[in-house]
C-alpha positions in Angstrom: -128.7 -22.6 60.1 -130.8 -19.3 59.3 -131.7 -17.0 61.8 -135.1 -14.9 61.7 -134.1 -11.3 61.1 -136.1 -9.1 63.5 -134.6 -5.3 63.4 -136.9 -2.8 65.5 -135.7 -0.4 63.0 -137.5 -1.7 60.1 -141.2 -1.5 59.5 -142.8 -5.4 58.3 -146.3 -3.8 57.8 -148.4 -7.2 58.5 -145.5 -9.7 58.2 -145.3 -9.1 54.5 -141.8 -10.3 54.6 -140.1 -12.6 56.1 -136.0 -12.1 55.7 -134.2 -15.2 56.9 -130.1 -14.7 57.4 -127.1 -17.0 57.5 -123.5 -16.1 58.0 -123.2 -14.2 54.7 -126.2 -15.8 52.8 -129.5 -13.4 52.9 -132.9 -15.2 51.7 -136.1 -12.3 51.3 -139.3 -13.9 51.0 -142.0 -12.5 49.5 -144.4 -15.3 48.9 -147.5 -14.6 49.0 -146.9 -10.6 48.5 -148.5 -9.9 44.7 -148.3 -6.4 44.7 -144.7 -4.8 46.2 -145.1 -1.2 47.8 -143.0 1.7 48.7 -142.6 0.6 52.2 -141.0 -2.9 50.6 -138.5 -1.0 48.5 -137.5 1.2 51.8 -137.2 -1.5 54.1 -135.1 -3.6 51.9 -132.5 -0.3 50.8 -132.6 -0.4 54.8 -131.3 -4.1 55.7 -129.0 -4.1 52.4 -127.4 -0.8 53.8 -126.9 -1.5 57.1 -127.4 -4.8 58.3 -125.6 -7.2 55.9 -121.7 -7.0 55.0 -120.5 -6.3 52.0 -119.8 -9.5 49.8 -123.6 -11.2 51.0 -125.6 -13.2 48.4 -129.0 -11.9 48.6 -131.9 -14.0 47.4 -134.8 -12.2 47.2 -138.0 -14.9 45.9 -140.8 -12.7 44.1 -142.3 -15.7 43.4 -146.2 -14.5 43.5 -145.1 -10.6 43.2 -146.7 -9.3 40.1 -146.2 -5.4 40.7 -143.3 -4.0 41.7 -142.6 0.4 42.7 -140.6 2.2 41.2 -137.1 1.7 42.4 -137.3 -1.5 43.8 -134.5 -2.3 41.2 -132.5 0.7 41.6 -132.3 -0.7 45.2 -131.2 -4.0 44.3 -128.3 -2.5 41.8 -127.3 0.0 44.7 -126.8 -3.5 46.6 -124.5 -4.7 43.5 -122.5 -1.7 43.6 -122.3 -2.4 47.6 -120.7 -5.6 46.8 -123.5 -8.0 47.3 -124.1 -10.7 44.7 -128.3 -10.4 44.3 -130.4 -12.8 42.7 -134.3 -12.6 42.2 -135.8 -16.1 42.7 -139.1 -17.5 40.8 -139.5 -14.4 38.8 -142.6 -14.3 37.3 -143.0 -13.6 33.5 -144.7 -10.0 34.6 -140.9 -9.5 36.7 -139.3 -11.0 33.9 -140.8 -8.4 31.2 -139.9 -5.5 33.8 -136.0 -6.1 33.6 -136.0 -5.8 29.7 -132.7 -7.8 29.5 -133.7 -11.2 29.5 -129.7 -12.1 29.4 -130.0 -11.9 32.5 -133.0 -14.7 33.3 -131.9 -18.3 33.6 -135.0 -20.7 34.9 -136.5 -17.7 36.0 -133.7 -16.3 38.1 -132.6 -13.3 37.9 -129.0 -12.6 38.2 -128.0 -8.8 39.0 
C-alpha cells in the first residue's frame, strides 16, 4: 500500500507535490504542476538523498510540467548514480525535446 510521505524537513510550497512511498517503490506526482521551480529541484535532491534507500524505483509523472530548472535532471542522474532506477512518467513532448536522447523515451517514459 503507499504511504503519504510527510517530512517536516522538506518545503511542499502549496501542496505542489504530492510523493507517495511503498517499500522500495517511490511515485512523485506532479500533476497539475506546469511550470517546475528551484524549490522542486531542491526538495526532490532532498528525499532522493536521504530518505529513500539505495536500489528505489523512482517514478516521477511530469505529466502537465512543461518547464523544467536547470538541474532538475542533474538531480535525477545524481539519483542513478545513487543506485535508484528513475523513470519520468507522461513526459510531455516539451520534456521529451529537453533530454535530447530520445533512445531513451518509450510511450513517453523516460528511462534514466
Amino acid at each position: 500500500m503507499w504511504d503519504e510521505f510527510d517530512d517536516d524537513d522538506v518545503e511542499q510550497p502549496e501542496k505542489r507535490t504530492n510523493v507517495r512511498v511503498s517499500g522500495r517503490r517511490v511515485f512523485v506526482d506532479y500533476r497539475g504542476v506546469e511550470i517546475l521551480d528551484h524549490s522542486d529541484v531542491v526538495n526532490l535532491g532532498h528525499l532522493l538523498r536521504r530518505k529513500i534507500a539505495s536500489g528505489a524505483t523512482v517514478r516521477v509523472d511530469v505529466a502537465s510540467v512543461r518547464s523544467l530548472p536547470s538541474g532538475f535532471f542533474g538531480v535525477l542522474l545524481d539519483g542513478v548514480e545513487m543506485g535508484f532506477r528513475v523513470r519520468l512518467l507522461n513526459a510531455t513532448p516539451e520534456i521529451q525535446s529537453l533530454i535530447g536522447y530520445q533512445k531513451f523515451v518509450t510511450n513517453g517514459e523516460v528511462h534514466l
